[in-house]
Structure formats: C-alpha cells, structure tokens
mmCIF file as Biopython writes it, N, C-alpha, C and O atoms, coordinates in Angstrom:
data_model
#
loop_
_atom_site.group_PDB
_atom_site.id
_atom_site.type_symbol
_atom_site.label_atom_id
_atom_site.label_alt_id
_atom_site.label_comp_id
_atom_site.label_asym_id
_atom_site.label_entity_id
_atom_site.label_seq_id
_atom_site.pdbx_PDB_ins_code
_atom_site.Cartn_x
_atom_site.Cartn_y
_atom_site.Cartn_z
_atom_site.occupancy
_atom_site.B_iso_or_equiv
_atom_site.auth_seq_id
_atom_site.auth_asym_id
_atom_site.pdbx_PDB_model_num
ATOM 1   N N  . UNK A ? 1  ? -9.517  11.970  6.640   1.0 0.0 1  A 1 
ATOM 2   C CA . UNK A ? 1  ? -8.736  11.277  7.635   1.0 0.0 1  A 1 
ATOM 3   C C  . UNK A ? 1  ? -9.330  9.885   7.827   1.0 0.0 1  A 1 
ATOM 4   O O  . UNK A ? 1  ? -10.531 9.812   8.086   1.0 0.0 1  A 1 
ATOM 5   N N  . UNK A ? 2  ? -8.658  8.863   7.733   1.0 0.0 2  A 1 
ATOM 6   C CA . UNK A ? 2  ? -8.818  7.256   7.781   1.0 0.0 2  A 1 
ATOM 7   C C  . UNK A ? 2  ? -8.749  6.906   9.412   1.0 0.0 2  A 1 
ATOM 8   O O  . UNK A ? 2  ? -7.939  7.516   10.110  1.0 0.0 2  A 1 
ATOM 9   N N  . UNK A ? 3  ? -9.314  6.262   9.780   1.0 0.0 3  A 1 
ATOM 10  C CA . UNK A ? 3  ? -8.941  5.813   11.127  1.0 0.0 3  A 1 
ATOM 11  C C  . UNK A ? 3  ? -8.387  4.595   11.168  1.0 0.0 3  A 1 
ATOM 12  O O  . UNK A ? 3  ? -8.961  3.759   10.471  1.0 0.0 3  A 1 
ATOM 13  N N  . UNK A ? 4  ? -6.992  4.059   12.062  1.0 0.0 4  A 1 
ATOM 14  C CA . UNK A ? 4  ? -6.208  3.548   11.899  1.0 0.0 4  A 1 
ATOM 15  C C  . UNK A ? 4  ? -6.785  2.015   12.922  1.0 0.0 4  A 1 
ATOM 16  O O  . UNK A ? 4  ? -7.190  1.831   14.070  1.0 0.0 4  A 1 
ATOM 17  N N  . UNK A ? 5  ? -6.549  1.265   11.840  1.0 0.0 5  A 1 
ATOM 18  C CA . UNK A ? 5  ? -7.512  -0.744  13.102  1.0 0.0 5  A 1 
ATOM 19  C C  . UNK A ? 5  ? -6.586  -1.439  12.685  1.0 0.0 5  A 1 
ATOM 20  O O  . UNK A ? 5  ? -6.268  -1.506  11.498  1.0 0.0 5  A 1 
ATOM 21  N N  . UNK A ? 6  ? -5.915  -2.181  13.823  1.0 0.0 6  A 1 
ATOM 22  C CA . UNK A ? 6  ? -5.462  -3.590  13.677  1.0 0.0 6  A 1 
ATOM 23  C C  . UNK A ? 6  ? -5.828  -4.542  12.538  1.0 0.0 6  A 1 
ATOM 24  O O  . UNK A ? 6  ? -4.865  -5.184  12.120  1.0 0.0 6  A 1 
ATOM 25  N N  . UNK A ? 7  ? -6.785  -4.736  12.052  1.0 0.0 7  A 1 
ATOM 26  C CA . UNK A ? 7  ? -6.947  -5.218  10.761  1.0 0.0 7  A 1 
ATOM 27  C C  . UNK A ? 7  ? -6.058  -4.963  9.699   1.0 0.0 7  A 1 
ATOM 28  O O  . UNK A ? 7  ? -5.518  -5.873  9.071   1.0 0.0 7  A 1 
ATOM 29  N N  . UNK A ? 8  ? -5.849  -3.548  9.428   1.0 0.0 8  A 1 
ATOM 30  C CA . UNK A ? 8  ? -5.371  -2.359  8.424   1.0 0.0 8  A 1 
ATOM 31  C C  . UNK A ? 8  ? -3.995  -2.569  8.711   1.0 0.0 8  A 1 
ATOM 32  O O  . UNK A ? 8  ? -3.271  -2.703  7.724   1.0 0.0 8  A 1 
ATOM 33  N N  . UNK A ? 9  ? -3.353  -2.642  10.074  1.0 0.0 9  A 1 
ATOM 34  C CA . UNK A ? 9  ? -1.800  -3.109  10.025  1.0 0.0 9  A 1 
ATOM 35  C C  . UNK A ? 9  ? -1.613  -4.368  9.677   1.0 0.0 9  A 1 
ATOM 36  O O  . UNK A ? 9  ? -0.753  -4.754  8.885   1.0 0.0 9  A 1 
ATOM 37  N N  . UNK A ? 10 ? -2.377  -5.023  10.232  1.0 0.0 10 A 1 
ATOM 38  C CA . UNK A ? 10 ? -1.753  -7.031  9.664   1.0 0.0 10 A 1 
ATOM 39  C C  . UNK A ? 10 ? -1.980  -7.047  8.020   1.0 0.0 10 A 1 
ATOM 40  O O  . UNK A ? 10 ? -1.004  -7.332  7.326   1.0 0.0 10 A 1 
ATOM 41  N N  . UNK A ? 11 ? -3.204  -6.757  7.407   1.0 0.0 11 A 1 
ATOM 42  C CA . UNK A ? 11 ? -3.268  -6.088  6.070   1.0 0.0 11 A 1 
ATOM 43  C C  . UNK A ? 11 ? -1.806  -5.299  5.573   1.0 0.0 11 A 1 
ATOM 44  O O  . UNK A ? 11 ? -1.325  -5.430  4.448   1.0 0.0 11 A 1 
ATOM 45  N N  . UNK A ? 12 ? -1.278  -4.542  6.558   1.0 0.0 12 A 1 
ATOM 46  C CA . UNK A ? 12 ? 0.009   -3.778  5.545   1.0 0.0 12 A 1 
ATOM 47  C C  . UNK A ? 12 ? 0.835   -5.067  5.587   1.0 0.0 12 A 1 
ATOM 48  O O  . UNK A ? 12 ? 1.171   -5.540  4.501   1.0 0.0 12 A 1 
ATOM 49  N N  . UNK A ? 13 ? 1.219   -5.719  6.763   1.0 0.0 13 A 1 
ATOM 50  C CA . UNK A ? 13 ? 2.373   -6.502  7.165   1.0 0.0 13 A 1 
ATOM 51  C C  . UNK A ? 13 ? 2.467   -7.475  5.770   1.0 0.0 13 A 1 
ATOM 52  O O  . UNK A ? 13 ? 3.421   -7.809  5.067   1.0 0.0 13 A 1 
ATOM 53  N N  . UNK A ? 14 ? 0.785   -7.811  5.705   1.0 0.0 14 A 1 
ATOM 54  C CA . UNK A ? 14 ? 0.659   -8.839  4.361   1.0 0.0 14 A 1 
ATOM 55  C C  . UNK A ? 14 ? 1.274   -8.046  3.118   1.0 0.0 14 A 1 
ATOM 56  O O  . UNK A ? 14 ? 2.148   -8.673  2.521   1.0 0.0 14 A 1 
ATOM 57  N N  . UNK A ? 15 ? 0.939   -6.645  2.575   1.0 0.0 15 A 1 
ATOM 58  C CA . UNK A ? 15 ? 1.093   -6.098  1.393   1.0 0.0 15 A 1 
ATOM 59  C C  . UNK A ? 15 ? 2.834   -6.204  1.285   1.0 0.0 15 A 1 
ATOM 60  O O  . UNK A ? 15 ? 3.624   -6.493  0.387   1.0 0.0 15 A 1 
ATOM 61  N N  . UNK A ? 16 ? 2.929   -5.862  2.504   1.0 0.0 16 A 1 
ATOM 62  C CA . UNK A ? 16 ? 4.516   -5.875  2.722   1.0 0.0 16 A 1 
ATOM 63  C C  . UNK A ? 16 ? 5.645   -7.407  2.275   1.0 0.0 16 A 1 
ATOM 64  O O  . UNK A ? 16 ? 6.714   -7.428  1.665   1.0 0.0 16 A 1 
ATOM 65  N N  . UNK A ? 17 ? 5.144   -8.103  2.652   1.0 0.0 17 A 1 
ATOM 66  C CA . UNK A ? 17 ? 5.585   -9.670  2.716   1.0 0.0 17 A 1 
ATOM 67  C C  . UNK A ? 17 ? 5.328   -9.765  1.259   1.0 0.0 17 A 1 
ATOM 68  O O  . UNK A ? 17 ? 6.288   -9.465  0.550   1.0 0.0 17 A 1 
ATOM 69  N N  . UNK A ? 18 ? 4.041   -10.181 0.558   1.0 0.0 18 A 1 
ATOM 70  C CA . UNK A ? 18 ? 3.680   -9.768  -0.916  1.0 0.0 18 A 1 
ATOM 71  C C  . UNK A ? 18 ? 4.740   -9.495  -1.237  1.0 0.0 18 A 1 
ATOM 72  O O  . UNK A ? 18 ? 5.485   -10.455 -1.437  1.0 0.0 18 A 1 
ATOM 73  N N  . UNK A ? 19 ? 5.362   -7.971  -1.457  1.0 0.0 19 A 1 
ATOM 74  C CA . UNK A ? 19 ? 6.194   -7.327  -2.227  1.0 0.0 19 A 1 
ATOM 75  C C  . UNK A ? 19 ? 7.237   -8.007  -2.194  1.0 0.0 19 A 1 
ATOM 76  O O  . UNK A ? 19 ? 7.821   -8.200  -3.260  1.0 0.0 19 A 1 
ATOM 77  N N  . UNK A ? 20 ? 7.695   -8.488  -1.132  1.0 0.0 20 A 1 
ATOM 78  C CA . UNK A ? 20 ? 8.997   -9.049  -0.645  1.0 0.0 20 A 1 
ATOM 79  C C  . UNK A ? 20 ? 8.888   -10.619 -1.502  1.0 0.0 20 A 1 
ATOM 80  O O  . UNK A ? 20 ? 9.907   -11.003 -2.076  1.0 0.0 20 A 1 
ATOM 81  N N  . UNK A ? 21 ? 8.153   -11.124 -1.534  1.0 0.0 21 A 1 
ATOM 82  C CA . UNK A ? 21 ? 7.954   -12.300 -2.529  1.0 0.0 21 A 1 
ATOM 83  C C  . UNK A ? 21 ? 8.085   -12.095 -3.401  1.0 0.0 21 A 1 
ATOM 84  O O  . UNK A ? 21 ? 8.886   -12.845 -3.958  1.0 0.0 21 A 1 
ATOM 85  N N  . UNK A ? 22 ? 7.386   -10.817 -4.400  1.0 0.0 22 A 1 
ATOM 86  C CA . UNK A ? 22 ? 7.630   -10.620 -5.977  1.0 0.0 22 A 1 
ATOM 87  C C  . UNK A ? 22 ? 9.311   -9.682  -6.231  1.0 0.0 22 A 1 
ATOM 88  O O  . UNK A ? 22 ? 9.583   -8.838  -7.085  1.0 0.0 22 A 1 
ATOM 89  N N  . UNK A ? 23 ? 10.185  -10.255 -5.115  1.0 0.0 23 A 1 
ATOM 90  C CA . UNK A ? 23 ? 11.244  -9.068  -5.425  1.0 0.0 23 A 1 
ATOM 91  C C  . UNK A ? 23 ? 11.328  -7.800  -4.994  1.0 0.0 23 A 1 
ATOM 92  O O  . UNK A ? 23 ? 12.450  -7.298  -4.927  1.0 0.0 23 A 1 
ATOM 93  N N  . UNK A ? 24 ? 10.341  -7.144  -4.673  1.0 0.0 24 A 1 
ATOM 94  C CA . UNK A ? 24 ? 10.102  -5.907  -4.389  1.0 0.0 24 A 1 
ATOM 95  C C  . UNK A ? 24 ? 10.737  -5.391  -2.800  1.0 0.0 24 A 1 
ATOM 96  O O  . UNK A ? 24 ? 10.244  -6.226  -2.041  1.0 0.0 24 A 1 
ATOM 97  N N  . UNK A ? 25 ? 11.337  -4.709  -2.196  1.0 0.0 25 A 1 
ATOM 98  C CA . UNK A ? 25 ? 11.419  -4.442  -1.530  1.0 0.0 25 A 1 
ATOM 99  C C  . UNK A ? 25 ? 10.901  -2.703  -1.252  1.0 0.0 25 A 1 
ATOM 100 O O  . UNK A ? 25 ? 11.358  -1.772  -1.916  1.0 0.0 25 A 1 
ATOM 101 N N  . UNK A ? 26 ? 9.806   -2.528  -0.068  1.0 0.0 26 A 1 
ATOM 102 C CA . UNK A ? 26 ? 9.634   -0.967  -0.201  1.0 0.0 26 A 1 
ATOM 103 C C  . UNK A ? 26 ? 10.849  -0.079  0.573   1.0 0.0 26 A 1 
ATOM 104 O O  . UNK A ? 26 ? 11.777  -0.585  1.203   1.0 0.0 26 A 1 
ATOM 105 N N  . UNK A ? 27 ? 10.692  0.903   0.437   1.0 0.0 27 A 1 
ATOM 106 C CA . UNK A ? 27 ? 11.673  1.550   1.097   1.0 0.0 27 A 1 
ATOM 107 C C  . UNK A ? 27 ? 11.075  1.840   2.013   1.0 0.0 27 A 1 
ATOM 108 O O  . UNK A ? 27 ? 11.888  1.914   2.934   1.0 0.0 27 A 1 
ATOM 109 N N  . UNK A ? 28 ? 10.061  2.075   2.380   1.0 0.0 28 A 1 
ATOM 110 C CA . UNK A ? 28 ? 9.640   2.310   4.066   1.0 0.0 28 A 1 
ATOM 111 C C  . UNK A ? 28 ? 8.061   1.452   4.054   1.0 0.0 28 A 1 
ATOM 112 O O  . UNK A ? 28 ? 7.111   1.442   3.272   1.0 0.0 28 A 1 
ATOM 113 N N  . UNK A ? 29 ? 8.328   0.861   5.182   1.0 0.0 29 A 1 
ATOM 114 C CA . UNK A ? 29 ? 6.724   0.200   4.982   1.0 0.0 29 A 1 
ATOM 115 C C  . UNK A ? 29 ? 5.876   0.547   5.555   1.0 0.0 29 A 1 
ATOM 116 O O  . UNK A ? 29 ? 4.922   -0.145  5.909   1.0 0.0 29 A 1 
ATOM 117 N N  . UNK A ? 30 ? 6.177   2.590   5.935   1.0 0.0 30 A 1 
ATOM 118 C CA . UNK A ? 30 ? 4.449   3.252   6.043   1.0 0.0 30 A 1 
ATOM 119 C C  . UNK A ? 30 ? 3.940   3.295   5.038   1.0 0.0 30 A 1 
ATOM 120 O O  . UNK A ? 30 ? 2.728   3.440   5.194   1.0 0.0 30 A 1 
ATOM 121 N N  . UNK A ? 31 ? 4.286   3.233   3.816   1.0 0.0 31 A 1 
ATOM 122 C CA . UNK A ? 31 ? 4.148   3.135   2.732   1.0 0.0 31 A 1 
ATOM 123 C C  . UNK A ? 31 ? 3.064   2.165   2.386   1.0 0.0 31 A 1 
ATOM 124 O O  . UNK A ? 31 ? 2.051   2.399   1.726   1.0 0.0 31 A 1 
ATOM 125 N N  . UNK A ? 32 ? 3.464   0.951   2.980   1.0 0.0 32 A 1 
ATOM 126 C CA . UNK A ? 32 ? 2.470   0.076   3.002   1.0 0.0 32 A 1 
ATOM 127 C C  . UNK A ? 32 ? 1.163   -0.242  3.692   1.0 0.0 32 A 1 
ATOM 128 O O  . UNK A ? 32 ? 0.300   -1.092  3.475   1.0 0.0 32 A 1 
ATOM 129 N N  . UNK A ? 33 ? 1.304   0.788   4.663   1.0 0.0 33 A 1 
ATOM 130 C CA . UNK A ? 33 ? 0.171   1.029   5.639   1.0 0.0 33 A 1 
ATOM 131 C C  . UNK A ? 33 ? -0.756  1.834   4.943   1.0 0.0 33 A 1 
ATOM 132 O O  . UNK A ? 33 ? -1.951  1.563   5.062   1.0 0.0 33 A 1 
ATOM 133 N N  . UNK A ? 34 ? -0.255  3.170   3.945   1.0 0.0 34 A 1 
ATOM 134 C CA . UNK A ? 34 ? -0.869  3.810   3.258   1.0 0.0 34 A 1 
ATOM 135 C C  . UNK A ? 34 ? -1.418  3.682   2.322   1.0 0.0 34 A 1 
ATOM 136 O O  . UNK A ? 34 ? -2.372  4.357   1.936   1.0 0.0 34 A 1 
ATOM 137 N N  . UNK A ? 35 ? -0.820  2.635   1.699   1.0 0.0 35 A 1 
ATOM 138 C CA . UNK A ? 35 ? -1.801  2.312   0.693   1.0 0.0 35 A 1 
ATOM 139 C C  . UNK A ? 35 ? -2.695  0.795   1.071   1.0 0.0 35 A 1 
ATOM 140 O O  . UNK A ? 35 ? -3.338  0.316   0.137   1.0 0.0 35 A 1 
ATOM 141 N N  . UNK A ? 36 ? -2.716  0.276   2.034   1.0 0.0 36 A 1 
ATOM 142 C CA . UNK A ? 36 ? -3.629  -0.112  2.637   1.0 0.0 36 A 1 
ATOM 143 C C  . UNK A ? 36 ? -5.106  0.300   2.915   1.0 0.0 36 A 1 
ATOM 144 O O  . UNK A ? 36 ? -6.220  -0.082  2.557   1.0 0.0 36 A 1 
ATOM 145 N N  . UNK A ? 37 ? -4.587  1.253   3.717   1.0 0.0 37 A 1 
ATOM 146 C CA . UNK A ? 37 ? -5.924  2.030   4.185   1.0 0.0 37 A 1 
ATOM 147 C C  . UNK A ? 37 ? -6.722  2.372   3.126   1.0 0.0 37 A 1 
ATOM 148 O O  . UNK A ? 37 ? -7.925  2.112   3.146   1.0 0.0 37 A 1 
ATOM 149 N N  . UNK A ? 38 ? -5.993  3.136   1.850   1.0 0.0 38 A 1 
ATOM 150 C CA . UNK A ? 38 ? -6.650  4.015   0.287   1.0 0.0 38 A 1 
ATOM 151 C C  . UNK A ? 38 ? -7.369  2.663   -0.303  1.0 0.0 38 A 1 
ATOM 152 O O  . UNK A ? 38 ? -8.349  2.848   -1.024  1.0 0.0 38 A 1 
ATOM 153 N N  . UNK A ? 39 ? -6.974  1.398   -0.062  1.0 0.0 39 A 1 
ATOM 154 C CA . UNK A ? 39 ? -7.476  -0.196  -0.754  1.0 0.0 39 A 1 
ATOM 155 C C  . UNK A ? 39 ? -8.893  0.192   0.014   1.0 0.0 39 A 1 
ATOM 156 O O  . UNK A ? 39 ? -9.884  0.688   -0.520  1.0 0.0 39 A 1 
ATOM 157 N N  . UNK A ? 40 ? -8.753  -0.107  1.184   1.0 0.0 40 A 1 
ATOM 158 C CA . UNK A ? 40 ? -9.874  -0.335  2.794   1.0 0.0 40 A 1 
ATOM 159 C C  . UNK A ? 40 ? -10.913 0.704   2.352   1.0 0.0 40 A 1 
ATOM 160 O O  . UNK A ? 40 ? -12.125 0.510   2.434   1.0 0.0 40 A 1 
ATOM 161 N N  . UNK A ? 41 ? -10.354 1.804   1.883   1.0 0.0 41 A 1 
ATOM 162 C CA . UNK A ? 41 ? -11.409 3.118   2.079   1.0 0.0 41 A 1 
ATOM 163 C C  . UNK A ? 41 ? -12.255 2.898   0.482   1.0 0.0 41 A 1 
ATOM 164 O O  . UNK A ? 41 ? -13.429 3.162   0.224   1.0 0.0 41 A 1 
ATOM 165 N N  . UNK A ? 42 ? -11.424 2.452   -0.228  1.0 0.0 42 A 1 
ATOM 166 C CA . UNK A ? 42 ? -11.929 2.253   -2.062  1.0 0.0 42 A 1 
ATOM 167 C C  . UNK A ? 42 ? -11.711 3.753   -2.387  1.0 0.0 42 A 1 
ATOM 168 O O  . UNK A ? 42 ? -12.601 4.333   -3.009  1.0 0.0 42 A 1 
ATOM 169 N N  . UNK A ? 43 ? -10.568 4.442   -2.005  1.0 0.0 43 A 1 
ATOM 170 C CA . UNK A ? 43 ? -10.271 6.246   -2.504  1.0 0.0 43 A 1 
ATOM 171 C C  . UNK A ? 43 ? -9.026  5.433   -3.533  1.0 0.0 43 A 1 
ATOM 172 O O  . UNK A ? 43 ? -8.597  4.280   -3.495  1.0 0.0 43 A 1 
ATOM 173 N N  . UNK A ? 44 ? -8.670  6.680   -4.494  1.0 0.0 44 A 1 
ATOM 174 C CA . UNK A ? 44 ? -7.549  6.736   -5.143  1.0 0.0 44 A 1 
ATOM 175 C C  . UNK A ? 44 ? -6.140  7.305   -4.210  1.0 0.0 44 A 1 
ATOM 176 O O  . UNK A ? 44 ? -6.195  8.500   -3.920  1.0 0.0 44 A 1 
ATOM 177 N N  . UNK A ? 45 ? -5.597  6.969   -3.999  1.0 0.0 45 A 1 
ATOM 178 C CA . UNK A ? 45 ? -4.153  7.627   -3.863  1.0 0.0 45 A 1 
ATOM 179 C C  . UNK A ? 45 ? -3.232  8.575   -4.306  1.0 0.0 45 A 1 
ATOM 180 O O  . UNK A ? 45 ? -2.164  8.229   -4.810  1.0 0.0 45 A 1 
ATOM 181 N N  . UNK A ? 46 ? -3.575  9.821   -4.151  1.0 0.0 46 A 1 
ATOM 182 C CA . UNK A ? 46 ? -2.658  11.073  -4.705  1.0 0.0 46 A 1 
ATOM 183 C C  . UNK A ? 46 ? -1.215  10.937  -4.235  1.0 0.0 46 A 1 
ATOM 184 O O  . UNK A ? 46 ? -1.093  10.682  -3.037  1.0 0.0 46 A 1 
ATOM 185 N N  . UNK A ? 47 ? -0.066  11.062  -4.972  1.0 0.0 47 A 1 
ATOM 186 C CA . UNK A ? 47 ? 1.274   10.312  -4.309  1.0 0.0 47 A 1 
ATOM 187 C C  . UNK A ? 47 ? 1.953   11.026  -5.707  1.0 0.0 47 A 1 
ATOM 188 O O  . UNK A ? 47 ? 1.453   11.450  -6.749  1.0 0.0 47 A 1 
ATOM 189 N N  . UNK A ? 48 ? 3.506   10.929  -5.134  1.0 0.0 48 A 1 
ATOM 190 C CA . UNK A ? 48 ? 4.101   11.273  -5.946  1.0 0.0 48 A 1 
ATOM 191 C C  . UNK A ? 48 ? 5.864   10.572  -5.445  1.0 0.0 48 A 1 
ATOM 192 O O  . UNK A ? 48 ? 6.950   11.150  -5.414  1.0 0.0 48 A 1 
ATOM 193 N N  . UNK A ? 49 ? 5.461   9.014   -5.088  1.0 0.0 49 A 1 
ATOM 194 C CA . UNK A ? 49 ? 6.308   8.561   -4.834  1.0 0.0 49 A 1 
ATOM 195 C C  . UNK A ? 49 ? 6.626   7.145   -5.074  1.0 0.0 49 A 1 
ATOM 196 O O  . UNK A ? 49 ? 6.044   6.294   -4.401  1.0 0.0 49 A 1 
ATOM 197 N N  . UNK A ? 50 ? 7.831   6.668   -6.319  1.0 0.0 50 A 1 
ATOM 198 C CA . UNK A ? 50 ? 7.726   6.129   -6.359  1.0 0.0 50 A 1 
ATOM 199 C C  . UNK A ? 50 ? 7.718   4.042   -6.303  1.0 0.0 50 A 1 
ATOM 200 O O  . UNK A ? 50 ? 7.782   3.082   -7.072  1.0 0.0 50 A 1 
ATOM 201 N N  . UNK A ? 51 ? 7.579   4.392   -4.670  1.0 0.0 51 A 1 
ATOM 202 C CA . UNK A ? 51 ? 7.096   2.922   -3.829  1.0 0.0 51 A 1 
ATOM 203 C C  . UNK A ? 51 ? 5.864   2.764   -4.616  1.0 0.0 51 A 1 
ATOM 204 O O  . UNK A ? 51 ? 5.844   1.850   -5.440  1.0 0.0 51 A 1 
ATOM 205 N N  . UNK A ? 52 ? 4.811   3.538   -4.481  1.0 0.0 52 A 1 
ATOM 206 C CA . UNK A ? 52 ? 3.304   3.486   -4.543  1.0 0.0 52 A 1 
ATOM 207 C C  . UNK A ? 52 ? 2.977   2.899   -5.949  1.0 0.0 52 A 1 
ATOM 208 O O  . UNK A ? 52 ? 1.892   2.343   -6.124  1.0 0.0 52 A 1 
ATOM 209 N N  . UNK A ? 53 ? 3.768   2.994   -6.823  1.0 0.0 53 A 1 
ATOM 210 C CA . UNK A ? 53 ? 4.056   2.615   -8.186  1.0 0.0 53 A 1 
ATOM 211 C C  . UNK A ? 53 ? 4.195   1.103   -8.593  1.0 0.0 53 A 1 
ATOM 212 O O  . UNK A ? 53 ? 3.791   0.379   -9.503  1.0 0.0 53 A 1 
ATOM 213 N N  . UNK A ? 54 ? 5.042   0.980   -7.358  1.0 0.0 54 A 1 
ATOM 214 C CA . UNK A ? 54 ? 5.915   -0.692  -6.738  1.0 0.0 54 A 1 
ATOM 215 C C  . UNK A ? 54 ? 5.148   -1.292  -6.551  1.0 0.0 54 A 1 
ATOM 216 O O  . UNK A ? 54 ? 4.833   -2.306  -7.173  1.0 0.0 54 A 1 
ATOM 217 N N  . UNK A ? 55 ? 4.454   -0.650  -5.302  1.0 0.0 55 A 1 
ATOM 218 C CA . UNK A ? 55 ? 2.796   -1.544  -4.868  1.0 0.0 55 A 1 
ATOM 219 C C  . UNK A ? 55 ? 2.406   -1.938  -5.630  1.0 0.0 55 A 1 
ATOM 220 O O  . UNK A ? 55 ? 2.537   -3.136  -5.882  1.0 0.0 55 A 1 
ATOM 221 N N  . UNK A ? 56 ? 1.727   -1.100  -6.375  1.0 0.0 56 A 1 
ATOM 222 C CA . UNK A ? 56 ? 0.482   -1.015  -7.243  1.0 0.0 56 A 1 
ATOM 223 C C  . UNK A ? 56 ? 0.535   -2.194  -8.342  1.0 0.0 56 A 1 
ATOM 224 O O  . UNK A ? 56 ? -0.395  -2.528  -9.076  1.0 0.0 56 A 1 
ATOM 225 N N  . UNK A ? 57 ? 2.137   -2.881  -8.282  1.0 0.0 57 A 1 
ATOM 226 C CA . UNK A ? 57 ? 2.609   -3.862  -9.481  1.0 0.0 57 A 1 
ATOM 227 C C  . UNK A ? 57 ? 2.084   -5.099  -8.330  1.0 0.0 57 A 1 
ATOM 228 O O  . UNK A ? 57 ? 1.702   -6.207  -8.706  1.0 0.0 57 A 1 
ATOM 229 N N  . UNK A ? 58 ? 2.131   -4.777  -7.218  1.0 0.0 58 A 1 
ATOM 230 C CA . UNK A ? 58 ? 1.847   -6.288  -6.660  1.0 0.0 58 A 1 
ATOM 231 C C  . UNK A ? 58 ? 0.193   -6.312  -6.532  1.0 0.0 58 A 1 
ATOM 232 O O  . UNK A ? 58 ? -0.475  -7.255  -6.956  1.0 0.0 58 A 1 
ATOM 233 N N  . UNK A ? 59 ? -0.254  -5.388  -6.025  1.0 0.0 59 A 1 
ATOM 234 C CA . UNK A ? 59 ? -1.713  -4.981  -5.282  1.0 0.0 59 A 1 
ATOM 235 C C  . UNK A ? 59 ? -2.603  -4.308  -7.169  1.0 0.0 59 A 1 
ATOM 236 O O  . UNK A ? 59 ? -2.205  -3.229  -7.608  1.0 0.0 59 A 1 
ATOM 237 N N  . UNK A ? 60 ? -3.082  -4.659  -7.523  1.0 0.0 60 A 1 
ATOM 238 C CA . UNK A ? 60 ? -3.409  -4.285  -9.126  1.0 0.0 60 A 1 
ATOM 239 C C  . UNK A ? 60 ? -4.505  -3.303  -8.598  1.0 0.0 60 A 1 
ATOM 240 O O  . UNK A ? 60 ? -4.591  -2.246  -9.223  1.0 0.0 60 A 1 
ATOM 241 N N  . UNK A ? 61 ? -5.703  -3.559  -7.117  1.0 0.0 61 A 1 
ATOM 242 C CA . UNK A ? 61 ? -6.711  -2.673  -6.786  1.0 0.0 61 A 1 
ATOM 243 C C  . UNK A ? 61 ? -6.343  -1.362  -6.200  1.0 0.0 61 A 1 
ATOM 244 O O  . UNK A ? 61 ? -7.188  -0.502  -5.952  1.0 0.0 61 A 1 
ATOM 245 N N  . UNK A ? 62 ? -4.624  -1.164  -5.904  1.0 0.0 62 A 1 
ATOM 246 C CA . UNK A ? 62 ? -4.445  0.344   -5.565  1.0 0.0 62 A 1 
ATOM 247 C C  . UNK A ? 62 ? -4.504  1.163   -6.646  1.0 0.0 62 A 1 
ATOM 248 O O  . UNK A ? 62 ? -3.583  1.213   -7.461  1.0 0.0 62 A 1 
ATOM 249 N N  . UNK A ? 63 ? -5.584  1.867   -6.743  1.0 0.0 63 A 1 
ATOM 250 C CA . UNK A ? 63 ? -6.047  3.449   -7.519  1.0 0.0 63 A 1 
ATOM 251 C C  . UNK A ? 63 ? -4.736  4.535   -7.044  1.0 0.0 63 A 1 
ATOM 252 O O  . UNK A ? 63 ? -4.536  4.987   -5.917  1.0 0.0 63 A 1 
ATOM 253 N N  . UNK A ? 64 ? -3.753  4.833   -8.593  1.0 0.0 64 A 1 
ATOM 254 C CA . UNK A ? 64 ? -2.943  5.957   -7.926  1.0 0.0 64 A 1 
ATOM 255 C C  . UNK A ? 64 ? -3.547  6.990   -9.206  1.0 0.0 64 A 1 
ATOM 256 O O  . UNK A ? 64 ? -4.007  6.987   -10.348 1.0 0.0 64 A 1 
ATOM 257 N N  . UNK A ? 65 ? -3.066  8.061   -7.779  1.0 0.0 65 A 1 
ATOM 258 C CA . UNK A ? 65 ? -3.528  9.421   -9.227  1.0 0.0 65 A 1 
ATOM 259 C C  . UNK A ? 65 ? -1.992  10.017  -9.114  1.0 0.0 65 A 1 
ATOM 260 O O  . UNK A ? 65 ? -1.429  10.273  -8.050  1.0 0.0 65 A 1 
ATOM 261 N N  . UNK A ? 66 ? -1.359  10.205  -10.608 1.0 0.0 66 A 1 
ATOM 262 C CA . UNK A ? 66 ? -0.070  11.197  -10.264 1.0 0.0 66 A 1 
ATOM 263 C C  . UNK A ? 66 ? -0.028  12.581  -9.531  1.0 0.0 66 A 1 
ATOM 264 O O  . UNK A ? 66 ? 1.045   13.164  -9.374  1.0 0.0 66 A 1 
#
C-alpha cells in the first residue's frame, strides 16, 4: 500500500497533460495517479490494462509487468 501526497497528484495532473500533448488521451486519469505512485515507489506495475501501455509510451520509466 502507497500512501497518497499532494506531490503524487500534481505529478499525475503533469503525466496527464504529457499524454494529452503526445495525442494520447487516458481513459480515466486514476490511471494516471497509478502509475505515478509505481514511478515514486521505483515498483513495477502489474496491470492488465491497456492505458498503462499508453503511459508507458509517454513516461519510458513506468516498469509494466503483463
């Protein structure tokens, strides 16, 4: 369990905006909160969805595991 800081949301808001620059739009931007935090913590991301995929084209340091 990650604990959730104001840092970690303005951080998503950014990942979010990002995407939205390269074209990308996520479909939900907890999405972007989540893989925030997995960046913050330096864990891989177990997921099976594919936004996290999307990210990962903007953000190159999100670790996904299928």
């Amino acid at each position: 369990m990650l604990a959730l800081s104001l840092d970690a949301c303005l951080a998503a808001g950014t990942l979010y905006a990002r995407c939205r620059w390269h074209g990308i739009t996520p479909r939900r931007p907890h999405d972007c909160l989540i893989a925030q935090h997995a960046l913050e913590a330096g864990v891989p991301l177990l997921q099976a969805d594919r936004d996290f995929a999307r990210l990962a084209q903007v953000e190159p340091a999100l670790q996904l595991l299928p």
